[in-house]
N, C-alpha and C positions, 0 to 999 in steps of 0.2 A: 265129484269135485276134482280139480285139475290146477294146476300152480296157484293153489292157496287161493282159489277164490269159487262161490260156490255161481251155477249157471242155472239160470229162470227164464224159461220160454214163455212168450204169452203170444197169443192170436192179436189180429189186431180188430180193437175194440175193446179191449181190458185195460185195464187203468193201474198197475200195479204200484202207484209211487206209492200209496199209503201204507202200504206192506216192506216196501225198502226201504221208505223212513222208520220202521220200528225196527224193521232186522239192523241198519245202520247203528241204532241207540244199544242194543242186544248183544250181540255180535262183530264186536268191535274188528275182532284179528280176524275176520274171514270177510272181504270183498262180496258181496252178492253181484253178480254182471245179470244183465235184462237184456235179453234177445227176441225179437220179435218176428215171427214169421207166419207164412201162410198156413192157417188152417189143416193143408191135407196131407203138409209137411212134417206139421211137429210132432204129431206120435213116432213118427218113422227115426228120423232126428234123435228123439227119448230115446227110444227100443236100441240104437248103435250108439249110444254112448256120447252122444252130439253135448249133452242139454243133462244138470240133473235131475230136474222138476220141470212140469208145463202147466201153467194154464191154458188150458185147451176147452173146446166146444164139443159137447154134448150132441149124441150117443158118439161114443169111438170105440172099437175093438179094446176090449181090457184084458184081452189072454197077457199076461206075463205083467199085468198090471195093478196099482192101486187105484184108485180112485174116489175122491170125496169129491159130491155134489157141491157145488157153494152157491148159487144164485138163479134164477132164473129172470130172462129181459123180455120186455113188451118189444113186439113185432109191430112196425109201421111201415105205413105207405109213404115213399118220395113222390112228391109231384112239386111243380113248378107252381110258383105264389100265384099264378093269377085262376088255377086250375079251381073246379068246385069243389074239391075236394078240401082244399085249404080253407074253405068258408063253416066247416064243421067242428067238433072237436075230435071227434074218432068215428070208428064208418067200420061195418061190417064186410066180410069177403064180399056179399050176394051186392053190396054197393059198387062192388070193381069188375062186376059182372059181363061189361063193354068195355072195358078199358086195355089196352094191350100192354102186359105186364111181361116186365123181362127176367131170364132168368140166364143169370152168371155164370157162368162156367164155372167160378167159385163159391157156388149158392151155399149155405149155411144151414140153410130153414130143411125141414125134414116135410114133404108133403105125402098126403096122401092122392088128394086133387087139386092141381094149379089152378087158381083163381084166375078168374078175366080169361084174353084172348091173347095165343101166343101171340109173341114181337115180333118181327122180321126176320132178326137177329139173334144170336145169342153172344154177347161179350165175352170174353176171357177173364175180366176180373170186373168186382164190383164197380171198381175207378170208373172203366168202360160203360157200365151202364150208369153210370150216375151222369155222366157225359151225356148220354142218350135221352136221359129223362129231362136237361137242359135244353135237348133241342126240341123238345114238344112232342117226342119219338113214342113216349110211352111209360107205363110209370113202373115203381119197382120194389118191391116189399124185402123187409130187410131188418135185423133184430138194431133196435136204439142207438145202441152205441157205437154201428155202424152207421149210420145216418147223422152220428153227430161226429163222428173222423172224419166222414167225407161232406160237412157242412158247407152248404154253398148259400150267398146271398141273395140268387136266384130260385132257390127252391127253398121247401119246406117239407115238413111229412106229418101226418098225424098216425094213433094208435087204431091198429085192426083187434078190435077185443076178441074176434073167435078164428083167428088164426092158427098156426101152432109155433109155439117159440122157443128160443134156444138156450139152454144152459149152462155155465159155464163151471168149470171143473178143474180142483187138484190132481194131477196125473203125475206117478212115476216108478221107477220100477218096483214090482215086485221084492225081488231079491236084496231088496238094497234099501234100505230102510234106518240112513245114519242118525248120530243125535244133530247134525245140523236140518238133516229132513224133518226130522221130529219138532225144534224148534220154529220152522219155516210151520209145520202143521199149526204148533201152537199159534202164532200169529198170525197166520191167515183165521183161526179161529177165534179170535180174540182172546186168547188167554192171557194173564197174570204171567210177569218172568217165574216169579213164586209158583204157579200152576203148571209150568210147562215142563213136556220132559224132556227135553233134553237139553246140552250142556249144562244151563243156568240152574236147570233142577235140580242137576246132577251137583253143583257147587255149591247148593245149601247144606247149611251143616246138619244133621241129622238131629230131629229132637227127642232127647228122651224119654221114656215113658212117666205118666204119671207116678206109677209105682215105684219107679228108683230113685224122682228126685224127691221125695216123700222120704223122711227119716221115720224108722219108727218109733212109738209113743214110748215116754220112759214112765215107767210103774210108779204107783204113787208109795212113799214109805208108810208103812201102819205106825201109829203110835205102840209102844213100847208098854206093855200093862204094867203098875205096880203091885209086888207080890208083898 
């Protein structure tokens, strides 16, 4: 955290408003700022000091790292509306098996074996091939929520069910582990203010034990024998 205000990296294709509208309602005295940048940037960004939290994409280097899993997204194909592709609901790799599929210089998808036939080209960023698959150039597999930032009226995409996909992820340092991180955990996980631990948990008041606020029993008097 740095002049009073805490810093959230996200990839682009995460969606973090509904996370900033709770931390705003939460954490009133501390600013959250949302930075957005490429993919192979923002660990690096994290690890110096750039950023204090990322949502980042799945696998990355987590030496000096925390990291909680949070989602995993369906993998689809871009194609152009008039394509047969877009006459289905979803299509398997071995359906892209002719097709000349591109692959980004900023590709995200972890393969084992690239599906279809390589493109001509290989783009510099996803934008680039999303361009390409516009001109009828080739099509381009790519996790959802990519395909829905870089939406075009021209194209569409459907779900590849046995692709492999990407997941996306709480990342930040190790070492450093504040109550406002703690509280960002809590909400990314949906907890309770009441539930979470930091600051707001920290500001409940403490409840007593059953045992103390319990008075104990007062003895019954015996009656008095007459002698």
């Amino acid at each position: 955290m740095t002049d009073g205000e805490f810093r959230l990296a996200y990839v682009p294709g995460v969606t973090p408003g509904k996370w900033a509208g709770v931390w705003a309602e939460r954490v009133r005295d501390v600013p959250l700022r949302l930075v957005q940048m490429p993919a192979a940037e923002i660990v690096p960004v994290l690890r110096d000091g750039g950023v204090d939290a990322a949502f980042v994409r799945l696998p990355v280097d987590r030496e000096g790292l925390h990291v909680i899993p949070l989602y995993v997204e369906t993998t689809v194909v871009v194609v152009p509306k008039d394509h047969a592709v877009a006459a289905v609901e979803e299509v398997e790799l071995a359906d892209l098996a002719d097709e000349d599929v591109f692959e980004p210089l900023d590709e995200v998808l972890v393969w084992d074996d690239r599906p279809g036939q390589p493109a001509f080209t290989r783009p510099e960023s996803t934008a680039g091939a999303i361009e390409l698959v516009a001109s009828g150039a080739g099509v381009l597999l790519l996790p959802q929520s990519l395909a829905r930032l870089h939406h075009r009226k021209d194209l569409t995409y459907r779900a590849v069910t046995d692709a492999p996909q990407s997941q996306i992820g709480l990342a930040w340092l190790d070492a450093v582990t504040t109550d406002l991180m703690e509280e960002l955990i809590g909400i990314v996980r949906g907890r309770t203010p009441n539930s979470s631990r930091g600051r707001n948990a920290q500001q409940q008041p403490a409840r007593k034990k059953a045992s103390q606020q319990r008075s104990a029993p007062k003895r019954r008097r015996q009656p008095r024998r007459r002698t």
